[in-house]
C-alpha positions, -999 to +999 in steps of 0.1 A: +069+226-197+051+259-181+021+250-200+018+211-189+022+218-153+001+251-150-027+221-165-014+191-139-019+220-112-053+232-124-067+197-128-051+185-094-064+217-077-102+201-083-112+188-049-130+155-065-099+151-094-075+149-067-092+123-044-095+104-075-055+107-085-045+106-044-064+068-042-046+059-076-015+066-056-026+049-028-031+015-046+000+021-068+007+003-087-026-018-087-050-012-122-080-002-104-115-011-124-132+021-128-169+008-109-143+001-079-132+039-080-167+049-085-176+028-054-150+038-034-152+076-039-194+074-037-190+094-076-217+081-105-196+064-131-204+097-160-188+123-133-160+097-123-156+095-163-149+129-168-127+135-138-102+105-154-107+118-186-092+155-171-059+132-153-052+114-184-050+146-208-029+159-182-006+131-179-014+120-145-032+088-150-025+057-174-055+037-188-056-002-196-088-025-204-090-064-191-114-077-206-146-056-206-136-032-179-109+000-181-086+001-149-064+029-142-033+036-124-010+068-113+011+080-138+043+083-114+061+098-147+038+123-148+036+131-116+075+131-111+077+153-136+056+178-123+077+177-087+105+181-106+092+209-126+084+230-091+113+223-071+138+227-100+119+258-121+095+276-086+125+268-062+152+271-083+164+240-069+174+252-038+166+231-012+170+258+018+133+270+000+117+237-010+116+204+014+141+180-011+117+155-031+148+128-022+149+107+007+181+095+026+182+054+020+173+030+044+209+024+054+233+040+085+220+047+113+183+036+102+200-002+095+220-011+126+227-046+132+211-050+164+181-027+156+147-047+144+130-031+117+094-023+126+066-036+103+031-027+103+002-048+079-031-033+074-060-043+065-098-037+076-107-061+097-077-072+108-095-107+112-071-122+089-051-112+054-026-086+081-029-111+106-019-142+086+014-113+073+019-106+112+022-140+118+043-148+084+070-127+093+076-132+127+076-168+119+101-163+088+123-136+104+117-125+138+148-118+143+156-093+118+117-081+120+093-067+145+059-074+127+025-059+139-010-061+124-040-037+125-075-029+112-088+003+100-122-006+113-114-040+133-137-071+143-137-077+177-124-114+171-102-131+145-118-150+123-116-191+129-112-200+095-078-183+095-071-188+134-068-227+123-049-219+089-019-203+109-027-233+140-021-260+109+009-240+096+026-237+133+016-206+140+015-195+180-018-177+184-029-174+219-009-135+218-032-129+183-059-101+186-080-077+161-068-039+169-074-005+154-044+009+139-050+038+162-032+019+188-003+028+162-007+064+161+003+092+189+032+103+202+040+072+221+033+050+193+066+033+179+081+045+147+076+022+117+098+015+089+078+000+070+037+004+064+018-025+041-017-026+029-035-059+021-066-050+013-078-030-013-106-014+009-076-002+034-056+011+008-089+035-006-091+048+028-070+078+033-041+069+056-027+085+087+007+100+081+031+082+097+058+095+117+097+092+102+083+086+064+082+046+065+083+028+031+050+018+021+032-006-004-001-020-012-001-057-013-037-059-021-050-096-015-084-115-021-107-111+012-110-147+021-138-137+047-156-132+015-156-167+001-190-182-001-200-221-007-192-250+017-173-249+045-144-269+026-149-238+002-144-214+026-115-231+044-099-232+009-099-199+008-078-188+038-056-212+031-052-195-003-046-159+008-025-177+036+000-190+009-002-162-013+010-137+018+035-165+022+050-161-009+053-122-003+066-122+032+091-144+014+100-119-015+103-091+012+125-110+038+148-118+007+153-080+000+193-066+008+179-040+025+213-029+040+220-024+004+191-004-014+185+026-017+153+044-010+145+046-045+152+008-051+135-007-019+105+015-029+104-004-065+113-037-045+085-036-026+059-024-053+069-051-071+062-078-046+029-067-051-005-081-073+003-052-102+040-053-095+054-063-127+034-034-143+049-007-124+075+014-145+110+006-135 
């Protein structure tokens, strides 16, 4: 055990290794294609090679193939077991000398039945894909849910492909507006208990740590604003990512949450996910 996490320390303890494990975690539990990593992290795809090379010996990093291309994931396992090696074996378990690696559940006073709990979608733009979930939610259970959307690097207006997907679906959307997620942050902002990326370029970003630890997941989602062709073409496309965010919002409203765990919830919301079935139980 000393031995295989003095080598997970060593080969986390590379600056470039551990941007390349921290944006695995990020888009857990997504199979990321290794030319996306590559693009992401601005690496050529030989050094890239070796630094996953280094995680997977290690046991940080799972490898699968689709085709012609090798995606990776976080190897929560691994990593688990090397949290579990400190706290337990450098802190003798004690948790008056290490912060405790568990989190209280989303239940008591966090879960009161006249409190709404506070949802924030992200994605870059914020043009569309977190605006179509903002609108999803609020629509499906505004009462039980206080949904907000925000860019990383907003547009200045939403995009009128989607504006008229969520006008044909019912949608109000005269209050609708692209904003920076920095109009979430600060010590006036309001606490969120839940945190949801939806596009993968988000997600590669690194995040802003969020005040009272809210659940998070990536719900990575095909960038409509993308689509090329005809006009019909395009349209076709929002109102794809419309319905697929549907279906999610769907999954997530469905969740007991006064009855699951941290633990649980996070796997529940993983798993609403694209790579959600592939995630370890």
């Amino acid at each position: 055990m000393e031995e295989s996490l003095a080598t997970r320390l060593a080969t986390l303890g590379h600056p470039q290794r551990l941007a390349v494990f921290r944006l695995l975690v990020r888009r857990y539990p997504d199979h990321v294609p290794a030319g996306d990593l590559a693009a992401a992290l601005g690496l050529k795809p030989s050094t890239l090679s070796s630094y996953l090379s280094a995680l997977r010996q290690a046991g940080l990093v799972r490898q699968d193939r689709a085709g012609t291309s090798l995606r990776y994931a976080a190897d929560m396992e691994g990593m688990r077991a090397t949290l579990d090696a400190l706290f337990l074996d450098c802190c003798r378990g004690r948790p008056d000398l290490c912060t405790p690696l568990s989190h209280p559940p989303l239940t008591g006073s966090r879960a009161m039945p006249d409190r709404k709990y506070r949802v924030l979608f992200i994605c870059t733009g914020n043009s569309a894909r977190s605006i179509f979930a903002e609108s999803i939610l609020r629509s499906l259970a505004g009462d039980r849910f206080e949904a907000h959307s925000a860019g990383t690097r907003p547009f200045s207006e939403l995009n009128p492909f989607a504006l008229q997907v969520l006008r044909d679906n019912g949608h109000d959307t005269d209050a609708l507006r692209a904003k920076n997620v920095s109009e979430f942050q600060g010590p006036e902002a309001p606490a969120f208990d839940f945190v949801f990326t939806v596009c993968d370029q988000a997600a590669n970003e690194e995040c802003p740590v969020w005040e009272g630890q809210p659940v998070s997941a990536h719900w990575g989602t095909p960038d409509p604003v993308a689509a090329e062709g005809t006009e019909a073409q395009r349209a076709l496309a929002f109102r794809q990512a419309y319905g697929e965010m549907q279906n999610r919002i769907r999954a997530f409203t469905a969740l007991p949450l006064d009855t699951l765990d941290r633990i649980s919830l996070q796997r529940a919301v993983d798993a609403i996910g694209p790579d959600g079935a592939k995630a370890p139980a």
